[in-house]
C-alpha positions in Angstrom: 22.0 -87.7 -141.5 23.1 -86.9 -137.6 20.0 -84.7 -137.7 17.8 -87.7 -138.7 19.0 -90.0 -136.4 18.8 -88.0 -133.4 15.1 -87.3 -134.5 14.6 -91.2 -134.9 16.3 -91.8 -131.5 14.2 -89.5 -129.3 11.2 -90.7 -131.4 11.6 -94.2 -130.1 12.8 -93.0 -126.7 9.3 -90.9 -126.0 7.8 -94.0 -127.5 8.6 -96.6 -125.1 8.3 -93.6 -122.1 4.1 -93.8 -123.0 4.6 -97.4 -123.1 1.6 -99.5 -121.7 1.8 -103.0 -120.6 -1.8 -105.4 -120.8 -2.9 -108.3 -118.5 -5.7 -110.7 -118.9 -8.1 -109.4 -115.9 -9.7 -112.8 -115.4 -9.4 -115.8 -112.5 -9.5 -118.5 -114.1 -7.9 -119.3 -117.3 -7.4 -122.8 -117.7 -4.2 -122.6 -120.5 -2.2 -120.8 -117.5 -3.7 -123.1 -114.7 -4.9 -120.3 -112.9 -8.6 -120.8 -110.6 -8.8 -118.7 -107.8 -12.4 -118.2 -107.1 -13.3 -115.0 -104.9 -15.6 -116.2 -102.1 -17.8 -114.5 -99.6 -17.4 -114.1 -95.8 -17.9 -117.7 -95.1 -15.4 -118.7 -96.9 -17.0 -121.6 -99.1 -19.7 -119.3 -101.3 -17.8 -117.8 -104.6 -19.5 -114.2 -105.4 -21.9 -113.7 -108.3 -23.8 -111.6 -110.2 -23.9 -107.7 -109.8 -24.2 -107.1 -106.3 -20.1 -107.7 -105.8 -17.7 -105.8 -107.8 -13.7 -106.7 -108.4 -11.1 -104.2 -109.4 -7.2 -104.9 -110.5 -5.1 -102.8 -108.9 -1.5 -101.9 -110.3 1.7 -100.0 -109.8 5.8 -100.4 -109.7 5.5 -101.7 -106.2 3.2 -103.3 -103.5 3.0 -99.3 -101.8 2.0 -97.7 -105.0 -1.0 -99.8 -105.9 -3.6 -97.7 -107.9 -7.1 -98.7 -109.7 -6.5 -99.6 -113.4 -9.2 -100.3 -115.9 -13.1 -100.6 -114.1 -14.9 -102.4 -111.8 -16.2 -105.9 -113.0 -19.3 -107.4 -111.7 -18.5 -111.4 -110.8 -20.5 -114.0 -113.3 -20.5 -117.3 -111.3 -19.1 -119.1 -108.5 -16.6 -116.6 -107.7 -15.4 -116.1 -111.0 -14.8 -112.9 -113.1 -13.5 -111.9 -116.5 -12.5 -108.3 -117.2 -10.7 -109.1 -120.6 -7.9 -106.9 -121.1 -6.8 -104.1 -119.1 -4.3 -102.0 -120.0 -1.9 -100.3 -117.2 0.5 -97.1 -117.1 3.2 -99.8 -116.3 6.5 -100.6 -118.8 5.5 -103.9 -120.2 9.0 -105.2 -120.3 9.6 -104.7 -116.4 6.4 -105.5 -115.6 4.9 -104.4 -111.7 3.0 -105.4 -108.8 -0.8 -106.1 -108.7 -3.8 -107.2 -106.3 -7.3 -107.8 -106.7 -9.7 -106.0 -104.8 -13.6 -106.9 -104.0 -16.1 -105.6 -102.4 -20.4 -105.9 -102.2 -21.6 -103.4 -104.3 -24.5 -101.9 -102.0 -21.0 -100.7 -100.7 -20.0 -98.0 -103.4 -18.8 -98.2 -106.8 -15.1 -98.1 -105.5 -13.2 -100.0 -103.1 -12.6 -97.4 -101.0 -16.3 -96.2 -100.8 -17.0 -99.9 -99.6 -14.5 -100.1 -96.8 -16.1 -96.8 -95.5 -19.3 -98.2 -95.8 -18.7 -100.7 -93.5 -19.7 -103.3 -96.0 -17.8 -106.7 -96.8 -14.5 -106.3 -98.6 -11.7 -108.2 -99.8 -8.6 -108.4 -101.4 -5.9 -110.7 -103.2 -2.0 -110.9 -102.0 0.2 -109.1 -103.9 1.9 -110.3 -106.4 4.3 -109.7 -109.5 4.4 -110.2 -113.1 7.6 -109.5 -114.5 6.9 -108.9 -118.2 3.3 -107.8 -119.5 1.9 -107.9 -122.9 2.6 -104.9 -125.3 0.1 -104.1 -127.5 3.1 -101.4 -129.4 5.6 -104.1 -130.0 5.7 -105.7 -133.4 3.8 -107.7 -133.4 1.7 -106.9 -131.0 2.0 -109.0 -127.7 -1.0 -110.5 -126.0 -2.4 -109.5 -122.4 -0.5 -111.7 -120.1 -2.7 -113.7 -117.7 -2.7 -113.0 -113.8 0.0 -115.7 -112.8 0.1 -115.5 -108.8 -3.4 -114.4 -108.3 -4.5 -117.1 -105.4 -8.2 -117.1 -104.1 -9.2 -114.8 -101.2 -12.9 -113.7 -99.2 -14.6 -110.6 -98.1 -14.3 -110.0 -94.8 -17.1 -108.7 -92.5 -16.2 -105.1 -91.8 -17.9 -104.7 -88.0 -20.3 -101.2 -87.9 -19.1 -98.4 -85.9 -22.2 -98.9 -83.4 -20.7 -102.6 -82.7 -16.9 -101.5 -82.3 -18.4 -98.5 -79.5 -20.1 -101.5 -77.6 -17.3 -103.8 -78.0 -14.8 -100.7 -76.3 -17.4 -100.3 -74.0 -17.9 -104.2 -73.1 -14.4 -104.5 -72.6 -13.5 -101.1 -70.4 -16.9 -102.4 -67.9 -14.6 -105.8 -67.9 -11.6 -104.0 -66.8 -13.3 -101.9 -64.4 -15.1 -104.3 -62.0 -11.5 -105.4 -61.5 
């Protein structure tokens, strides 16, 4: 019997050490009151269609952020819907999470954007403190992105323009 229960013990304990938790990867969900619209440099156009990309980013804390699930391209007005993403994160603490976007003539990842010099933006970060777990009984739902708020791609300035900036500004300081 002591045998059994130790086997059943370290059965559940490896169990809930692969646990997943799920999130709803849309911005706006209406039953959670969430609408926060990504919107391009200006500020006032929301993204669409395939030439910008969004990305949920994940992890324990706001310094261990890491890609989860795949890029999305954005259907209207600034809006996207990823459906359900599963992360590496304990669904009953929960973590830290940010959305990232970027134009797609960029790179298929964030990263390959920002290099690129091309616009790019991302959410504040923000925590969910329980996520949906698709292992409990029954199974819980994704939960939705609560805290996401709307945010724009900023204008990433080319190398050539940031050399003639520097060189603008030393010729200023020079003549003096």
């Amino acid at each position: 019997m002591k045998k059994t229960m130790c086997v059943l013990a370290l059965l559940l304990a490896s169990a809930s050490a692969f646990a997943q938790g799920t999130v709803n990867f849309n911005n706006k969900v209406t039953a959670s009151a969430i609408n926060a619209p990504v919107y391009a440099p200006d500020g006032v156009t929301g993204l669409a269609g395939a030439a910008y990309l969004a990305q949920l980013y994940a992890g324990a804390d706001a310094n261990s952020l890491a890609p989860v699930g795949v890029a999305v391209v954005f259907k209207v007005n600034g809006y996207f819907g990823g459906g359900a993403v599963s992360t590496s994160l304990n669904p009953a603490t929960g973590g830290t999470f940010q959305v990232r976007a970027w134009e797609a003539a960029g790179g298929a990842t964030y990263d390959a954007a920002v290099a690129a010099g091309r616009p790019f933006g991302k959410s504040d970060t923000f925590v969910i403190a329980k996520l949906g777990d698709p292992a409990a009984s029954p199974p819980g739902l994704p939960v939705d992105l609560v805290g996401l708020k709307s945010f724009s791609l900023v204008p990433e300035p080319s190398t050539v323009a940031l050399g003639v900036l520097g060189a603008a500004a030393l010729l200023a300081f020079r003549r003096k």
